[in-house]
C-alpha positions in Angstrom: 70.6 105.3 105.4 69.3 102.6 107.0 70.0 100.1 104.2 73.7 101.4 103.9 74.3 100.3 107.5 72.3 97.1 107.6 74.8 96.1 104.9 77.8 97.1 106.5 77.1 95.3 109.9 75.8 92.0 107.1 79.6 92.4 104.6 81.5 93.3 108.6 79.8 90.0 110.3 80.4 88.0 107.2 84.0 88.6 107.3 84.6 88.5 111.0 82.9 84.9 110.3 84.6 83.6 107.4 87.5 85.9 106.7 91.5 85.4 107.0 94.0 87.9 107.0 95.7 88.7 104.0 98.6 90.4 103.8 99.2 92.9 100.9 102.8 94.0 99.9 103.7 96.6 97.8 107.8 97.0 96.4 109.4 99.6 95.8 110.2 101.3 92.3 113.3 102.4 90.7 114.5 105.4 89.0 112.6 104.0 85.9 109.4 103.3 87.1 110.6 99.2 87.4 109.4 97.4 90.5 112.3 95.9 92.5 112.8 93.2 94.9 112.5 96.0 98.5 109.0 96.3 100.6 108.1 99.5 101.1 105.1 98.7 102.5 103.0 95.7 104.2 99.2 96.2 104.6 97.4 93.6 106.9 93.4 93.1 105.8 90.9 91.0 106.7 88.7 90.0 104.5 87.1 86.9 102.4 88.5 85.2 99.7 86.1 84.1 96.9 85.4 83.7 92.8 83.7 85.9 91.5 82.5 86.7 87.9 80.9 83.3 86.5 77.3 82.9 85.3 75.4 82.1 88.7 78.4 81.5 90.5 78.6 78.1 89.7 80.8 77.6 86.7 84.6 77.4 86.7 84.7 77.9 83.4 82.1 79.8 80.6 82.7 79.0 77.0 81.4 81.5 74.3 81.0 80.1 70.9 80.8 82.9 68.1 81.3 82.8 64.1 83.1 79.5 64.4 85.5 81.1 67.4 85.2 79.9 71.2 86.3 82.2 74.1 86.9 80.7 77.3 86.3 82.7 80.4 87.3 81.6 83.7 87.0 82.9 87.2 88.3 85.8 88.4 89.8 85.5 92.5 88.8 88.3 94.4 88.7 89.7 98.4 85.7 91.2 99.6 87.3 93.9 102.3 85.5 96.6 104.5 86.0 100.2 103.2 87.7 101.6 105.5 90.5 98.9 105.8 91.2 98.5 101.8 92.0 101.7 100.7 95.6 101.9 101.0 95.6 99.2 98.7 96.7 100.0 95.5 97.1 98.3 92.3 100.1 96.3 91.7 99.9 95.1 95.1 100.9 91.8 96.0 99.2 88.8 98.5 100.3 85.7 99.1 97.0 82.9 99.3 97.9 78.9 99.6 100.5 78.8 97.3 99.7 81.3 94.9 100.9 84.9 94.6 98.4 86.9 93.4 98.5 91.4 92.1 95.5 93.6 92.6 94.2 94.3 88.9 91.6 96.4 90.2 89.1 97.8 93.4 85.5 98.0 93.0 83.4 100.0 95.6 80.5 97.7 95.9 77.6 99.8 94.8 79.4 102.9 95.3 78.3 103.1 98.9 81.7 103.3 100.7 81.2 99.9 102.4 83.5 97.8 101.1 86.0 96.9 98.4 85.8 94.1 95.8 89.9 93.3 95.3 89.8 91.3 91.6 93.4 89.4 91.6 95.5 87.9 89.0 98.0 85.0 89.0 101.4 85.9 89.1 103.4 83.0 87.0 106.9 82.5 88.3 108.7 85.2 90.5 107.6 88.2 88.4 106.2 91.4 90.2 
């Protein structure tokens, strides 16, 4: 129990620290399941942008070579969010970061603890929701 809270106050003092507010918007549907141009919702979260899924952090960009074929894999963005804050986030939500729009691809509960959220992002090319 004890380590469960020490890294709450640690993820909750990092992003009071270092976070921004993100908002996350979410359009409505129509009758066939298409997403249109009307919010239905606006969720405000605070939390810290980052990079996530390199080797050690460090690389931009990892290239595999295998049987004469290369694989480039390149950093995914992600928000690291309290627990309690991110879960009216869904997928196919939408933030706007710089000037970038970005939709949720997927939620991770770090270490399954019910701390915090991992939010992985994807590039959104052109106007497409």
């Amino acid at each position: 129990m004890q380590t469960k809270l020490y890294l709450k106050n640690k993820i909750k003092r990092q992003i009071e620290w270092n976070g921004q507010e993100f908002i996350f918007t979410r359009y409505k549907k129509d009758k066939y399941g298409q997403i249109t141009d009307e919010v239905e919702l606006e969720i405000p979260i605070k939390g810290v942008y980052h990079d996530g899924g390199g080797y050690g952090g460090m690389l931009n960009i990892e290239i595999y070579s295998r049987d004469g074929s290369r694989t480039v894999s390149k950093m995914k963005p992600m928000i690291i969010c309290l627990y309690n804050e991110t879960n009216r986030v869904l997928l196919d939500d939408v933030v706007h970061i710089g000037d970038n729009t970005y939709k949720v691809v997927e939620k991770v509960d770090l270490k399954n603890m019910n701390i915090a959220f991992e939010i992985s992002l994807e590039v959104i090319d052109g106007d497409k929701r």
